[in-house]
SERO-4910 file (N, C-alpha, C, O; in steps of 0.05 Angstrom, whole numbers):
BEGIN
 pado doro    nc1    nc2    nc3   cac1   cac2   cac3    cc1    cc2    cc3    oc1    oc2    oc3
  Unk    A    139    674    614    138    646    621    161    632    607    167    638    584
  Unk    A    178    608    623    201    606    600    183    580    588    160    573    591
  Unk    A    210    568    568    195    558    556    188    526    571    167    513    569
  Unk    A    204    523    584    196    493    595    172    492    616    165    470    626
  Unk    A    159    516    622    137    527    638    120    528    616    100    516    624
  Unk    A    115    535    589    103    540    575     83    500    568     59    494    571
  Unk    A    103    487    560    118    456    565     94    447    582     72    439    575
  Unk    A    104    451    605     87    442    637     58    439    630     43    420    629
  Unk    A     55    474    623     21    484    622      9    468    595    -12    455    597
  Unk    A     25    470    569     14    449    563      7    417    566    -14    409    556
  Unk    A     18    405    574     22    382    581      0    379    602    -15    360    602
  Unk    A     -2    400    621    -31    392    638    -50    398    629    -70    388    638
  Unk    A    -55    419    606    -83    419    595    -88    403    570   -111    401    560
  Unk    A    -63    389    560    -69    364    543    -81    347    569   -105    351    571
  Unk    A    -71    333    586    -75    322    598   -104    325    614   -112    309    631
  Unk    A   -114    341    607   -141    348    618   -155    353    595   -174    368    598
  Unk    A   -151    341    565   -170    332    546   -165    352    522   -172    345    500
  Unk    A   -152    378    526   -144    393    503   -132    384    486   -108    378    490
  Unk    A   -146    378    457   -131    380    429   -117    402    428    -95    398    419
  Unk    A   -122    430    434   -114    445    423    -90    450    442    -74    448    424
  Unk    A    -78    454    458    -53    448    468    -39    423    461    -18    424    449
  Unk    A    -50    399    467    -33    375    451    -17    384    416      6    382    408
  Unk    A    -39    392    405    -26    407    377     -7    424    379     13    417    367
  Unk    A     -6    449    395     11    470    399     43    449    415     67    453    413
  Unk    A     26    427    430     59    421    438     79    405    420    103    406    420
  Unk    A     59    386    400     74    377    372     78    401    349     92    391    331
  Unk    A     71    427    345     71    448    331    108    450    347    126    451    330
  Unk    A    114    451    368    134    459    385    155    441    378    177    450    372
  Unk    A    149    418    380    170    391    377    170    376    351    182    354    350
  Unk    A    158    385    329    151    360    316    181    368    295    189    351    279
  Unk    A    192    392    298    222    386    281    243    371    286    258    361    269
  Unk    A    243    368    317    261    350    335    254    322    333    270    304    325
  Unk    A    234    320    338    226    289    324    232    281    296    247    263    289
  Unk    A    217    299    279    234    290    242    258    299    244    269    283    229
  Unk    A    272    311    251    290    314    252    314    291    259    332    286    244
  Unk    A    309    276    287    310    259    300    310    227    278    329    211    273
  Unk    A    282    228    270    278    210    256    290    206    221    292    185    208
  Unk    A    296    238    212    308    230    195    340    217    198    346    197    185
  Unk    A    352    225    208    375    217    219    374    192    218    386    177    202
  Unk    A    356    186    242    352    154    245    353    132    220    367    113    214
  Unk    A    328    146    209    323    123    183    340    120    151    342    103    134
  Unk    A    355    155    157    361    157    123    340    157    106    349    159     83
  Unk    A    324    156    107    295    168     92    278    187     92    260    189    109
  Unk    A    280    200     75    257    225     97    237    218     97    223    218    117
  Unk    A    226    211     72    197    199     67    190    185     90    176    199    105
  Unk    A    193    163     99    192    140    119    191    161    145    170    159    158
  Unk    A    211    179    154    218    194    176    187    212    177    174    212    198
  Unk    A    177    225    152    160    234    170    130    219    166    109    231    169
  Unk    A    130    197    159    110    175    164    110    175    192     94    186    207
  Unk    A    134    158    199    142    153    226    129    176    240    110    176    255
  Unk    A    143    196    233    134    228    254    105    219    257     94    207    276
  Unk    A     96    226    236     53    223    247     49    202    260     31    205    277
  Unk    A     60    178    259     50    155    272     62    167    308     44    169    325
  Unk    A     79    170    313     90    182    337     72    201    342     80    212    362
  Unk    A     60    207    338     47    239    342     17    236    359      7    246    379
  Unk    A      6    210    331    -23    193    330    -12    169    356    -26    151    366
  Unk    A      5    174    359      5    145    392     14    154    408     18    140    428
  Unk    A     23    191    408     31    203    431      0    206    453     -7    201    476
  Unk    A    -14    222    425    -38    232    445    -48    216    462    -51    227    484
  Unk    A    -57    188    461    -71    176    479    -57    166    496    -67    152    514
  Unk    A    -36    171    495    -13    167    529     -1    188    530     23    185    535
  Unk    A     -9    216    526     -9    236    542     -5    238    563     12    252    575
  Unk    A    -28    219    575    -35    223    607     -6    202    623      1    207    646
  Unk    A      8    182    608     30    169    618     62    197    615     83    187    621
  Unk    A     63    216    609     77    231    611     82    251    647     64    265    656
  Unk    A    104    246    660     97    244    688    110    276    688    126    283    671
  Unk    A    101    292    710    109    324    713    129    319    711    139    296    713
  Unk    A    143    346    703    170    354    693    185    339    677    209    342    680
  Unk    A    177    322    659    181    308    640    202    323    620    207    345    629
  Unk    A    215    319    600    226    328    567    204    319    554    201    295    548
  Unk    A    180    343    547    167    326    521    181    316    504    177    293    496
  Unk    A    206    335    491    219    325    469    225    297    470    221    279    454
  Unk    A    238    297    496    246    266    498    231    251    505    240    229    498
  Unk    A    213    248    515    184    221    509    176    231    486    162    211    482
  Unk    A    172    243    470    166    241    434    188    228    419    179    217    398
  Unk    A    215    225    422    227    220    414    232    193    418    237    176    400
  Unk    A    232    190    444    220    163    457    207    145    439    217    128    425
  Unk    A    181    153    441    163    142    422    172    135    393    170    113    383
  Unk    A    185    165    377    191    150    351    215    135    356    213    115    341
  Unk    A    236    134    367    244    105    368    235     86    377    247     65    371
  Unk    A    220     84    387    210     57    388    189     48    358    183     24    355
  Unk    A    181     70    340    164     69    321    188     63    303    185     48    284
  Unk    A    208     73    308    226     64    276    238     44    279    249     35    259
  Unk    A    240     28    306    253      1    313    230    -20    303    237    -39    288
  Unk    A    205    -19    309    193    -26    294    182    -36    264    172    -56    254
  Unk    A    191     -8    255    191     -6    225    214    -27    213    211    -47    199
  Unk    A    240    -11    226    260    -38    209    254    -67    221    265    -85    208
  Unk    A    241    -74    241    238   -102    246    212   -106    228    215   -127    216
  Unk    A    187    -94    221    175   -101    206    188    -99    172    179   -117    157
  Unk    A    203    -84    162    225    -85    139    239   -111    137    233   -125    118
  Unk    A    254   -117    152    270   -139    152    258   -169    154    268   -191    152
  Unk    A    235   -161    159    211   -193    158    205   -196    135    205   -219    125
  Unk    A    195   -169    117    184   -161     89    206   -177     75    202   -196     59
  Unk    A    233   -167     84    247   -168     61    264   -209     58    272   -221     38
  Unk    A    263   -219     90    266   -247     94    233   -264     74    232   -286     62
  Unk    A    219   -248     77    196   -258     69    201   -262     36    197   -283     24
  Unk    A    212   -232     20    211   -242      2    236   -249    -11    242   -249    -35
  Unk    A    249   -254      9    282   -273     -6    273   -302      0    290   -318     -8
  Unk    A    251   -311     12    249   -339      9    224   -344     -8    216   -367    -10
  Unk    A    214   -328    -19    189   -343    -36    210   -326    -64    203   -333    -86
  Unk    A    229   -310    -63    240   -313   -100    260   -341    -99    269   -355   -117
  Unk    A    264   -343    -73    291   -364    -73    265   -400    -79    274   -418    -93
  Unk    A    250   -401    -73    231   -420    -71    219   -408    -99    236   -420   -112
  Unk    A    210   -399   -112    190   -391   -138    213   -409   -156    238   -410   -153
  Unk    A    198   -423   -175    205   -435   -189    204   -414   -216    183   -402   -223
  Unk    A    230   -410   -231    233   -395   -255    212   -402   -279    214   -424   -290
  Unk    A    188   -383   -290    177   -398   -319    190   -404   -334    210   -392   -341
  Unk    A    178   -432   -347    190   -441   -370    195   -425   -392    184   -404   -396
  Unk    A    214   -435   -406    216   -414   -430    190   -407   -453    182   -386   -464
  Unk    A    181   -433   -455    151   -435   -473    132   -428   -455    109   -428   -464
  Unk    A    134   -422   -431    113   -406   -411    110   -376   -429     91   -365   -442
  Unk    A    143   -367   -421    141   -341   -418    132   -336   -445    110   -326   -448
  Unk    A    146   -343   -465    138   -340   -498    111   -346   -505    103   -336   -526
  Unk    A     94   -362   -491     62   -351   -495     53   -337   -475     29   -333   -471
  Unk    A     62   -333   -467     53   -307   -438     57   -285   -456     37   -272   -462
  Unk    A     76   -278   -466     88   -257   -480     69   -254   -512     61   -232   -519
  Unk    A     65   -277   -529     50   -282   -547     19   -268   -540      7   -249   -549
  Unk    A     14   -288   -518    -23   -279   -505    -27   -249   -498    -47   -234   -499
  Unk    A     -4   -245   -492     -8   -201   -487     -9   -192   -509    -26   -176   -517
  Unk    A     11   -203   -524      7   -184   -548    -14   -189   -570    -24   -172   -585
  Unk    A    -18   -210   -569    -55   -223   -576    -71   -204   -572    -81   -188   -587
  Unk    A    -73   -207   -543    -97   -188   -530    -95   -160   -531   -115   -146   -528
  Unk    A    -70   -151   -536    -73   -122   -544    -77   -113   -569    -82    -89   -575
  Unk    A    -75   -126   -581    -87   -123   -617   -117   -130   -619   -128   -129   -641
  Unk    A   -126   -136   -604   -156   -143   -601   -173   -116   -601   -170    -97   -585
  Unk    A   -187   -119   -618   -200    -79   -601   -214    -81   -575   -225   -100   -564
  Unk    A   -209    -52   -569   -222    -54   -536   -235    -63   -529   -231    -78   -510
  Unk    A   -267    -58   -546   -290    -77   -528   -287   -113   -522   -293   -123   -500
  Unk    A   -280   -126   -543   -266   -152   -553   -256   -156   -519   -267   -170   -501
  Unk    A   -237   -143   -519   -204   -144   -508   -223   -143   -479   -233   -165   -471
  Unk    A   -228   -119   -466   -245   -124   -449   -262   -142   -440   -260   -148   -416
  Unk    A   -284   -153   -455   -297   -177   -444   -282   -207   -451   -291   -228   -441
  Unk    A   -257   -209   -469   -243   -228   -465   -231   -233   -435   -229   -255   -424
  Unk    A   -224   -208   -425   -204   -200   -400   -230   -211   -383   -229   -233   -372
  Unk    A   -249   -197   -382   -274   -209   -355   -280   -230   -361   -279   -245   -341
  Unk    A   -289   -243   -382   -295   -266   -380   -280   -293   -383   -292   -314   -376
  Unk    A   -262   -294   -390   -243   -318   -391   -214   -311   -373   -197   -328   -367
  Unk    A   -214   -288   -367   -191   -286   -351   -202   -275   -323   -184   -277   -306
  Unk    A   -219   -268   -315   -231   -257   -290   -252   -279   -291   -248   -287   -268
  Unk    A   -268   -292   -299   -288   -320   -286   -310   -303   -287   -327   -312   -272
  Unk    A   -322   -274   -302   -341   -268   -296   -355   -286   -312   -343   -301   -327
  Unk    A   -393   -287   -310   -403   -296   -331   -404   -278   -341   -394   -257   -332
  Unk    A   -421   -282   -374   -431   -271   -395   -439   -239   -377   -425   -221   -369
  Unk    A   -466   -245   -376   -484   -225   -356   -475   -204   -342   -483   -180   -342
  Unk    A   -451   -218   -325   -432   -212   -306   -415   -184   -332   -418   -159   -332
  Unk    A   -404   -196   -346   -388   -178   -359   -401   -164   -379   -388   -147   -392
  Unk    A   -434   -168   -387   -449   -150   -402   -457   -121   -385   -460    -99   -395
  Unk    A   -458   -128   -351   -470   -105   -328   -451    -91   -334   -454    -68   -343
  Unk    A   -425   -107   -330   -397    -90   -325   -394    -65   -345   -394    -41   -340
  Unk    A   -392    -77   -363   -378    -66   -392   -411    -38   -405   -409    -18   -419
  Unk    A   -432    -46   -395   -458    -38   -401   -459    -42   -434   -457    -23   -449
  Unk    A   -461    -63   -441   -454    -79   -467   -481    -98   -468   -485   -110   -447
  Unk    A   -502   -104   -491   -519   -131   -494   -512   -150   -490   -488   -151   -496
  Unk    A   -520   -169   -483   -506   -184   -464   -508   -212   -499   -501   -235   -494
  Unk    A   -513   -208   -517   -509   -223   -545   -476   -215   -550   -457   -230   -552
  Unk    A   -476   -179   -553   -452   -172   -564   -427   -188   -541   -409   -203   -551
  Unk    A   -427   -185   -513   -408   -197   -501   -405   -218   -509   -381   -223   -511
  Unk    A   -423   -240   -518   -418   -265   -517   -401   -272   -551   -386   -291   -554
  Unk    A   -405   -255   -571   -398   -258   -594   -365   -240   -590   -344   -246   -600
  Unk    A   -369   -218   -572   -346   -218   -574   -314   -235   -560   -291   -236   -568
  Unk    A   -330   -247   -535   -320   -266   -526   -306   -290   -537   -284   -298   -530
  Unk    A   -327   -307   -564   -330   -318   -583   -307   -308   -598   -287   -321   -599
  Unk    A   -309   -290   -609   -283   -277   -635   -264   -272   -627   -246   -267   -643
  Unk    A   -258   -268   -595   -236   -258   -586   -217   -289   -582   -196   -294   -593
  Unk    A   -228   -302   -568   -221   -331   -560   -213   -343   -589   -194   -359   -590
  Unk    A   -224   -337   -609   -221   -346   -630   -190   -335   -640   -171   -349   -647
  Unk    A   -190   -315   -639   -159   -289   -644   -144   -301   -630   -123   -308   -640
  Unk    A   -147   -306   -605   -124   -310   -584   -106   -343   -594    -82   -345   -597
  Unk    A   -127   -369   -599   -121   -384   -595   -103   -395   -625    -84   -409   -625
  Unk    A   -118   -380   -650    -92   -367   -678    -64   -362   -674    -45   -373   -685
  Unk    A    -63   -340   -655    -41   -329   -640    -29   -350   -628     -6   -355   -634
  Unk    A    -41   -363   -612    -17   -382   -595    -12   -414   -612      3   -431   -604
  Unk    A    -28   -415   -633    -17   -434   -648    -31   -457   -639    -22   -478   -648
  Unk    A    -54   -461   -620    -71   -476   -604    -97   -488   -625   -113   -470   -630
  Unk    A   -102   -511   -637   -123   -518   -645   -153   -520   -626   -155   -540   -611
  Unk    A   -174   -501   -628   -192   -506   -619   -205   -529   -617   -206   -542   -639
  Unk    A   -219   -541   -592   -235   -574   -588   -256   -565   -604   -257   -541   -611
  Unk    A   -276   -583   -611   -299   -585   -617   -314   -588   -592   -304   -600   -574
  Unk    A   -339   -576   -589   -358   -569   -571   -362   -599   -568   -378   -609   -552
***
């Protein structure tokens, strides 16, 4: 059988619901496609993403593949149109984020220097401390909330909460209010 007969017979018994010829005919083509696609993208990584996604949107338009077709070339078909895609969804990504760094306003300098201060606060804190400081004043859990979490008494969370807040606010040079 040559091979573009081989081709045919698959293609009609994909077309009549076989996985297992649809596989054997991407087993056949799927170097021509990455192949194809690496070229295309300069990535290989991305190229054989692309490949599976071509592969996963060939099958169910199988049945749009008309006799005597080039599989290769309606697979290949397909991943170009999958990698035209790709760089138009890339190039939105990347417009997207040249206008929110161009729009983000730079932190202040006394931002960053207690930003920078508050980490290193919190990492001198011991774990358990450091932890229900992190859930409860920086995540909004409650007490309770971060006693389930941590599987901690829900007294010890709150004292360590207490001593930690206490550490942090030393560190940043911040006078605590009165209750």
């Amino acid at each position: 059988m040559k091979l573009e007969g081989l081709d045919e017979s698959l293609v009609a018994a994909a077309q009549a619901g076989s996985t297992e010829a649809f596989s054997r005919l991407i087993e056949r083509h799927q170097q021509a496609v990455r192949a194809f696609l690496r070229r295309a993208c300069g990535d290989w990584a991305l190229a054989d993403d692309l490949a599976q996604e071509t592969f996963l949107a060939a099958w169910p338009r199988i049945g749009r593949l008309r006799a005597g077709g080039s599989v290769r070339a309606w697979l290949c078909g397909i991943a170009h149109r999958k990698h035209l895609t790709a760089r138009r969804s890339a190039g939105r990504s990347r417009t997207r984020e040249a206008t929110y760094e161009a729009e983000r306003t730079p932190p202040a300098r006394e931002a960053l220097d207690d930003r920078i201060t508050l980490e290193t606060a919190m990492a001198d804190l011991p774990p358990d401390q450091r932890a229900c400081v992190a859930l409860c004043l920086a995540a909004d859990f409650s007490h309770a909330e971060a006693a389930e979490a941590l599987d901690l008494p829900l007294g010890t969370v709150k004292s360590h909460v207490t001593r930690g807040r206490a550490r942090l606010l030393v560190a940043l040079g911040v006078q605590d209010e009165p209750c």
